[in-house]
VOGU-136309 format. One record per atom (N, C-alpha, C): residue number from 1; x, z, y. Coordinates in nm, 2 decimals, m for minus. Atoms other than C-alpha are relative to their C-alpha. Example, Ala and Ser with C-alpha at 12.3 -4.5 7.8 and 13.67 -1.06 7.14 Angstrom:
<atoms>
<atom num="1" x="0.09" z="0.00" y="m0.12"/>
<atom num="1" x="1.23" z="0.78" y="m0.45"/>
<atom num="1" x="0.09" z="0.00" y="0.12"/>
<atom num="2" x="m0.09" z="0.00" y="m0.11"/>
<atom num="2" x="1.37" z="0.71" y="m0.11"/>
<atom num="2" x="m0.08" z="0.08" y="0.11"/>
</atoms>
This chain:
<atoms>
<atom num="1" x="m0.11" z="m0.09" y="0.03"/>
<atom num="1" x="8.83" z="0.95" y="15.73"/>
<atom num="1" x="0.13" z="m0.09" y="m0.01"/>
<atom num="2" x="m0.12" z="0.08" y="m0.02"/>
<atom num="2" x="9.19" z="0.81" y="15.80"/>
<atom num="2" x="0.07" z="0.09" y="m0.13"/>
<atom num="3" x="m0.08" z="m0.09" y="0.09"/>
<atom num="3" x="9.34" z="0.91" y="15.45"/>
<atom num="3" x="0.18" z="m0.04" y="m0.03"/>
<atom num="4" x="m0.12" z="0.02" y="0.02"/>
<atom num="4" x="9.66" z="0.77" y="15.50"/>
<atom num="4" x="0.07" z="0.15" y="0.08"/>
<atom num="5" x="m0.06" z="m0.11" y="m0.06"/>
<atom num="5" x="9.69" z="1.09" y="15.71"/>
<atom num="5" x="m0.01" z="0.14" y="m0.08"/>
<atom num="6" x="0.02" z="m0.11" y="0.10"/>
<atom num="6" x="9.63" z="1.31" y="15.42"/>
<atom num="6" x="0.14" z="m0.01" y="m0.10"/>
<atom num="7" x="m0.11" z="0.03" y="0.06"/>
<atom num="7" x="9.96" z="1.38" y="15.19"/>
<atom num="7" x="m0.05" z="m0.05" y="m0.09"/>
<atom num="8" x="m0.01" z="0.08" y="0.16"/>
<atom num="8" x="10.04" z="1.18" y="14.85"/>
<atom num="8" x="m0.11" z="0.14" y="m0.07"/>
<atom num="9" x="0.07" z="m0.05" y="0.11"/>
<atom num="9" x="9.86" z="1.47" y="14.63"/>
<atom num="9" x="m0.14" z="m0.01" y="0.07"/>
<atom num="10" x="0.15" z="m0.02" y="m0.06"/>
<atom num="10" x="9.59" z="1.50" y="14.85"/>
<atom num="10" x="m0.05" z="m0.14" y="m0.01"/>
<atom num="11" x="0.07" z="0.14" y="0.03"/>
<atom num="11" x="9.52" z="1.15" y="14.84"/>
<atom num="11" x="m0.07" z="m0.04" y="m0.15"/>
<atom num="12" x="0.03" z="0.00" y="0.14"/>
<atom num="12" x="9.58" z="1.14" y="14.45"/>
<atom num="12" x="m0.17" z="0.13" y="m0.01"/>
<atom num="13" x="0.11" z="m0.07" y="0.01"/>
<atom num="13" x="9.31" z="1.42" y="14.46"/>
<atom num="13" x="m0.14" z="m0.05" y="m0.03"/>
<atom num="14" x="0.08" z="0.07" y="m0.02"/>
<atom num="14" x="9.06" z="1.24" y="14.64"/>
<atom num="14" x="m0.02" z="m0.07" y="m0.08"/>
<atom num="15" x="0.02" z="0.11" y="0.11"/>
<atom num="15" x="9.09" z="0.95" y="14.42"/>
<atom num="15" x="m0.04" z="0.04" y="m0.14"/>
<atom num="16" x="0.02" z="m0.06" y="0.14"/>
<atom num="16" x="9.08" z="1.14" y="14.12"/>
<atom num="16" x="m0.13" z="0.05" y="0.02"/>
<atom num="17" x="0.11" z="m0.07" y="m0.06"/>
<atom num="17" x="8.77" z="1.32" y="14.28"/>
<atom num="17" x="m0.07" z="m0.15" y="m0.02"/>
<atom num="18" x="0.09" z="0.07" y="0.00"/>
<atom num="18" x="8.60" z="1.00" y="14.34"/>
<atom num="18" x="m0.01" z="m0.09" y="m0.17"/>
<atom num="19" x="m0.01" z="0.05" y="0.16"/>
<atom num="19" x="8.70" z="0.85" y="13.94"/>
<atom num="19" x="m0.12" z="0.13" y="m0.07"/>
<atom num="20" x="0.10" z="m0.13" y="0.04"/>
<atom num="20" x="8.49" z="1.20" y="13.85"/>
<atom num="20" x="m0.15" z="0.02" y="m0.03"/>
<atom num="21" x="0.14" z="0.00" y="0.00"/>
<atom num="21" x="8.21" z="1.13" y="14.01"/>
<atom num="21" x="m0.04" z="m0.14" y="m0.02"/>
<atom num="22" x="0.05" z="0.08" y="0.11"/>
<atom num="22" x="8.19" z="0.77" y="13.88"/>
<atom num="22" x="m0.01" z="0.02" y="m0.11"/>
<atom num="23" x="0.01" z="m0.05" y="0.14"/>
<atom num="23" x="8.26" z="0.91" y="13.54"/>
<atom num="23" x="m0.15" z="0.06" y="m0.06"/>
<atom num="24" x="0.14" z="m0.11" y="m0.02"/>
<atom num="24" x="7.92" z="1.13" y="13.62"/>
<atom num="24" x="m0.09" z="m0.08" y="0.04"/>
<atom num="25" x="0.08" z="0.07" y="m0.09"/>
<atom num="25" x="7.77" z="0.85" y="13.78"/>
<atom num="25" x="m0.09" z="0.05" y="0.10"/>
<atom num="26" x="0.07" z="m0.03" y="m0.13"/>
<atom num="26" x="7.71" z="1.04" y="14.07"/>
<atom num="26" x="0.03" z="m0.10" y="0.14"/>
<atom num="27" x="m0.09" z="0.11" y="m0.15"/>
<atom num="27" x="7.70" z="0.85" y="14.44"/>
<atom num="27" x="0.07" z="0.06" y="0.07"/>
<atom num="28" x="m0.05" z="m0.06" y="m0.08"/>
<atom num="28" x="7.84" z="1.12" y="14.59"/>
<atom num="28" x="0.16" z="0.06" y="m0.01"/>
<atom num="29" x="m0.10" z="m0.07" y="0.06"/>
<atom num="29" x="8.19" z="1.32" y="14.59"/>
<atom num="29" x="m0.06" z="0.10" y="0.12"/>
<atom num="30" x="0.02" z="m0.13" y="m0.05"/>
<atom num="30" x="8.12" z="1.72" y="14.66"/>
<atom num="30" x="0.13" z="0.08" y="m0.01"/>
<atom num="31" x="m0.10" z="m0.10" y="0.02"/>
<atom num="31" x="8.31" z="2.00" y="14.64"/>
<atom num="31" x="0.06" z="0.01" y="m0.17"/>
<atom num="32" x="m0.01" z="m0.04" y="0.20"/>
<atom num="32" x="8.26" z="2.03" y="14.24"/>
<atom num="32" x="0.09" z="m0.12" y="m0.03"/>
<atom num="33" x="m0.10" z="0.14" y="0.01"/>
<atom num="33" x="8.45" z="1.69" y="14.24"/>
<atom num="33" x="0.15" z="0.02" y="m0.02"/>
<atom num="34" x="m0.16" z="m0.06" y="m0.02"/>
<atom num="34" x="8.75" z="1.79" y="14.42"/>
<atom num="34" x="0.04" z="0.11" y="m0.07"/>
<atom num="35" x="m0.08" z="m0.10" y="0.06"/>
<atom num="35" x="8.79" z="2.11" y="14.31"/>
<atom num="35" x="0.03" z="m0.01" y="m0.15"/>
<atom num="36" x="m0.09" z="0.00" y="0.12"/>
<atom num="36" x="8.81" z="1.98" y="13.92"/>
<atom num="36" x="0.12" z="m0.12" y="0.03"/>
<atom num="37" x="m0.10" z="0.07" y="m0.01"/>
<atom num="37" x="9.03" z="1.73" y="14.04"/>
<atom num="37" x="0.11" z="0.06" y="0.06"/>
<atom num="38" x="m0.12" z="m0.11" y="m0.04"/>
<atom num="38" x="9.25" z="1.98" y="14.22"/>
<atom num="38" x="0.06" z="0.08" y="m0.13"/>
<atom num="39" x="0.01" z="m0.10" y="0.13"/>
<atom num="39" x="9.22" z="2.23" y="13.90"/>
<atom num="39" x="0.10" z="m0.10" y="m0.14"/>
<atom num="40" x="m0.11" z="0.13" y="0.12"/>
<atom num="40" x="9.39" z="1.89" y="13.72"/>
<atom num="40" x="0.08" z="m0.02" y="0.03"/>
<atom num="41" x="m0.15" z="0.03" y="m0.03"/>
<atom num="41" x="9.66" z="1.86" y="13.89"/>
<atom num="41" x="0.10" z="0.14" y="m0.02"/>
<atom num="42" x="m0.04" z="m0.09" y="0.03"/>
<atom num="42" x="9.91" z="2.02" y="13.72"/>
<atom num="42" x="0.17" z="0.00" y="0.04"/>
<atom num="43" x="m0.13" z="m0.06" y="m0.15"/>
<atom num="43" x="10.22" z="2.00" y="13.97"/>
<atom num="43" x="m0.06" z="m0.01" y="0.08"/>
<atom num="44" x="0.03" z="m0.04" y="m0.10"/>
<atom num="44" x="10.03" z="2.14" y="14.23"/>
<atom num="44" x="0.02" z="0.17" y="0.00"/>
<atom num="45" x="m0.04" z="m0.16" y="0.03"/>
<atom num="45" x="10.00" z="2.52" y="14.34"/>
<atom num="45" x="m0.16" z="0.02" y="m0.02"/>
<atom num="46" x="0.14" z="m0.03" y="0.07"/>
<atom num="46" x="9.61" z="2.50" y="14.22"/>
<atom num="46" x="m0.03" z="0.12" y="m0.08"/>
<atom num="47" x="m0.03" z="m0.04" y="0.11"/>
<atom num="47" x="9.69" z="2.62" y="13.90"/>
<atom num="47" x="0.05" z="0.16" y="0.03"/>
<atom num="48" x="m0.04" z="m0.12" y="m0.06"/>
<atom num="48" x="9.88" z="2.88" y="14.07"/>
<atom num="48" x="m0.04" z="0.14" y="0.03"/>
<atom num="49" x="0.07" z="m0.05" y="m0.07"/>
<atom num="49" x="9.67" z="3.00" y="14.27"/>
<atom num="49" x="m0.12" z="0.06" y="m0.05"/>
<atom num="50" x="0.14" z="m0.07" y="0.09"/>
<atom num="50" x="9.37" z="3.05" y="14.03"/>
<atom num="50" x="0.02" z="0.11" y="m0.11"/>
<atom num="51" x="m0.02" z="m0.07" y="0.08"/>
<atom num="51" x="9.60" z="3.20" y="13.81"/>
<atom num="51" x="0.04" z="0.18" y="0.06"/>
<atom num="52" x="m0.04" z="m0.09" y="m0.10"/>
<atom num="52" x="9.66" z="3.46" y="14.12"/>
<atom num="52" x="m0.15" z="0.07" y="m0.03"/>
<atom num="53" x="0.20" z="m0.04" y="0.00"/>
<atom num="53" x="9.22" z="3.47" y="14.15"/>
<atom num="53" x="0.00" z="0.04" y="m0.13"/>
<atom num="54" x="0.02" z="m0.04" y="0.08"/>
<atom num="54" x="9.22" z="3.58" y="13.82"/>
<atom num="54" x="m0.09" z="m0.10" y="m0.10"/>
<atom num="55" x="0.12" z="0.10" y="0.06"/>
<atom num="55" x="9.04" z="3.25" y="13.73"/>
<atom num="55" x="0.10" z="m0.10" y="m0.08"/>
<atom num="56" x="m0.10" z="0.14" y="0.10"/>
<atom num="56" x="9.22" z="3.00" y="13.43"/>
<atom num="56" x="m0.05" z="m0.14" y="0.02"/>
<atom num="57" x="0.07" z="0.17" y="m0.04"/>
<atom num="57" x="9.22" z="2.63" y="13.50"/>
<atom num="57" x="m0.11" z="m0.01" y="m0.11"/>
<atom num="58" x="0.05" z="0.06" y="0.08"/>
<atom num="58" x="9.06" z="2.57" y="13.14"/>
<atom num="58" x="m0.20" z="0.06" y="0.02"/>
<atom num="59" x="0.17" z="m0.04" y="m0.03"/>
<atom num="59" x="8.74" z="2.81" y="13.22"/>
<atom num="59" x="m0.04" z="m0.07" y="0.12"/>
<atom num="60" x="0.06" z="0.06" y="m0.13"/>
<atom num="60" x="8.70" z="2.66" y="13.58"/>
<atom num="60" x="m0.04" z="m0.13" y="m0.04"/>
<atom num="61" x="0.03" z="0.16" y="0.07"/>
<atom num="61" x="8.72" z="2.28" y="13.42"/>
<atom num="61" x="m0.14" z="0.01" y="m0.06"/>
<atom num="62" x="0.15" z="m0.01" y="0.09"/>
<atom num="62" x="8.44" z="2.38" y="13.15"/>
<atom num="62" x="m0.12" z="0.05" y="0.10"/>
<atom num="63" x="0.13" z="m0.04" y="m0.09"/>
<atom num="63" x="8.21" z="2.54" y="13.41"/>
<atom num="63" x="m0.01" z="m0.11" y="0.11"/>
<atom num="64" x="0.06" z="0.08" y="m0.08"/>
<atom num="64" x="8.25" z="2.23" y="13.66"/>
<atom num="64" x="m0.05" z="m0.08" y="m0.06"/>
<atom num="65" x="0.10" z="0.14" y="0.06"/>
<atom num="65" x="8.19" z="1.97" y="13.44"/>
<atom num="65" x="m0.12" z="0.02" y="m0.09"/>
<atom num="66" x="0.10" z="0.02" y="0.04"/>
<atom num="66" x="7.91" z="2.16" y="13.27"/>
<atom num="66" x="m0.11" z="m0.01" y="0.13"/>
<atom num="67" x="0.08" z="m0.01" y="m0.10"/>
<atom num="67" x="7.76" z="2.19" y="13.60"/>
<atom num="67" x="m0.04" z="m0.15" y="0.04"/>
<atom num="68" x="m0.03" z="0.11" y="0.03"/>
<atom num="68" x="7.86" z="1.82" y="13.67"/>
<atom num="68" x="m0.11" z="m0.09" y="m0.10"/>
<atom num="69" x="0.09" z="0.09" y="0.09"/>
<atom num="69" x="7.67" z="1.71" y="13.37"/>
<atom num="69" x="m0.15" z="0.01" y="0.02"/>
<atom num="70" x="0.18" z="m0.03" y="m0.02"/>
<atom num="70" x="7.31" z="1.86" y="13.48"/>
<atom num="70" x="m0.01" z="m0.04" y="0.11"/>
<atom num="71" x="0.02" z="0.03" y="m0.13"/>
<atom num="71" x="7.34" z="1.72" y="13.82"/>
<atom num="71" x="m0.06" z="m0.16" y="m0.03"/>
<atom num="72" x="0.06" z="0.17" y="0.01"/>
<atom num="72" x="7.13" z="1.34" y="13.87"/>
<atom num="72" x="0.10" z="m0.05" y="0.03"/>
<atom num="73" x="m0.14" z="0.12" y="0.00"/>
<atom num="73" x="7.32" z="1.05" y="13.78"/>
<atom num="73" x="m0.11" z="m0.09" y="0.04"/>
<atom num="74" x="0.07" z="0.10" y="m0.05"/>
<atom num="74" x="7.24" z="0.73" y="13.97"/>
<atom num="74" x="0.09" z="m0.14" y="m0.13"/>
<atom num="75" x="m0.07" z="0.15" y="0.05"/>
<atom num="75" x="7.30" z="0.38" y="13.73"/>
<atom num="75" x="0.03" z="m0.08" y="0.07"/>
<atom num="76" x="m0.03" z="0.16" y="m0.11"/>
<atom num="76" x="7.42" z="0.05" y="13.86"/>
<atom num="76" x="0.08" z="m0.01" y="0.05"/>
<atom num="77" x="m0.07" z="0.03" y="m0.12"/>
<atom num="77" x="7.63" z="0.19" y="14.10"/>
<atom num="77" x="0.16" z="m0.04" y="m0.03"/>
<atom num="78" x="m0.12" z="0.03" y="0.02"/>
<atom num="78" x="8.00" z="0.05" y="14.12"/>
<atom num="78" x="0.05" z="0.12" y="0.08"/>
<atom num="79" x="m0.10" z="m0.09" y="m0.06"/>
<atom num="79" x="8.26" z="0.31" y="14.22"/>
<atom num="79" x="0.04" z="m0.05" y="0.15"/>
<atom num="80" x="0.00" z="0.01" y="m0.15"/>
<atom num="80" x="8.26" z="0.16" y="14.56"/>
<atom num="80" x="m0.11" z="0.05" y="0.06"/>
<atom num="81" x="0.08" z="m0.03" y="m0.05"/>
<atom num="81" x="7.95" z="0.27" y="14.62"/>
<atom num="81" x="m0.02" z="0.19" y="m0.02"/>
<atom num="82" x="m0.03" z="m0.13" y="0.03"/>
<atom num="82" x="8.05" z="0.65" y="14.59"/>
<atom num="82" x="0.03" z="0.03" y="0.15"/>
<atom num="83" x="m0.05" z="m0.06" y="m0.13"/>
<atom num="83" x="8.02" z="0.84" y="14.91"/>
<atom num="83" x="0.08" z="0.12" y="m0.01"/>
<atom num="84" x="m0.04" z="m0.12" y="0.04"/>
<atom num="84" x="8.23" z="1.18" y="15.02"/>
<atom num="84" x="m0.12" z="0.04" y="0.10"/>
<atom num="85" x="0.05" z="m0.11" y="m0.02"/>
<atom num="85" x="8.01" z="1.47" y="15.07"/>
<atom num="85" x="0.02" z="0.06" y="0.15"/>
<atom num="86" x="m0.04" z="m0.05" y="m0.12"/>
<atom num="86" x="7.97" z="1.55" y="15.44"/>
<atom num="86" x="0.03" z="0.20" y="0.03"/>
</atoms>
């Protein structure tokens, strides 16, 4: 993936997505990644937008990272060894 061709937030995203799932010690980054790392950005139109869906950032947060926490965590791994989710 050429992410220099993705804009500044979206990049910040990404990064923040993959800090996530080291946090979780998952090897992977999925969708549940990004989307609480989108849901965190709070000058974006995320926020906005969920607040349109009828969904509040603070309930979507609590429901990814409880989800997040029951998923298998791998040890050992260094945050370089974090794939994205095809």
């Amino acid at each position: 993936m050429q992410l220099d061709k993705l804009t500044v937030k979206a990049q910040a995203a990404l990064q923040e997505a993959q800090q996530i799932a080291h946090r979780y010690s998952h090897q992977e980054i999925d969708g549940e990644h990004l989307l609480l790392a989108l849901a965190q950005q709070s000058d974006s139109l995320i926020p906005e937008l969920l607040q349109k869906l009828g969904v509040t950032a603070p309930k979507l947060k609590a429901d990814l990272e409880k989800d997040l926490q029951r998923r298998h965590q791998v040890r050992g791994a260094s945050s370089a060894d974090v794939f994205l989710s095809p």
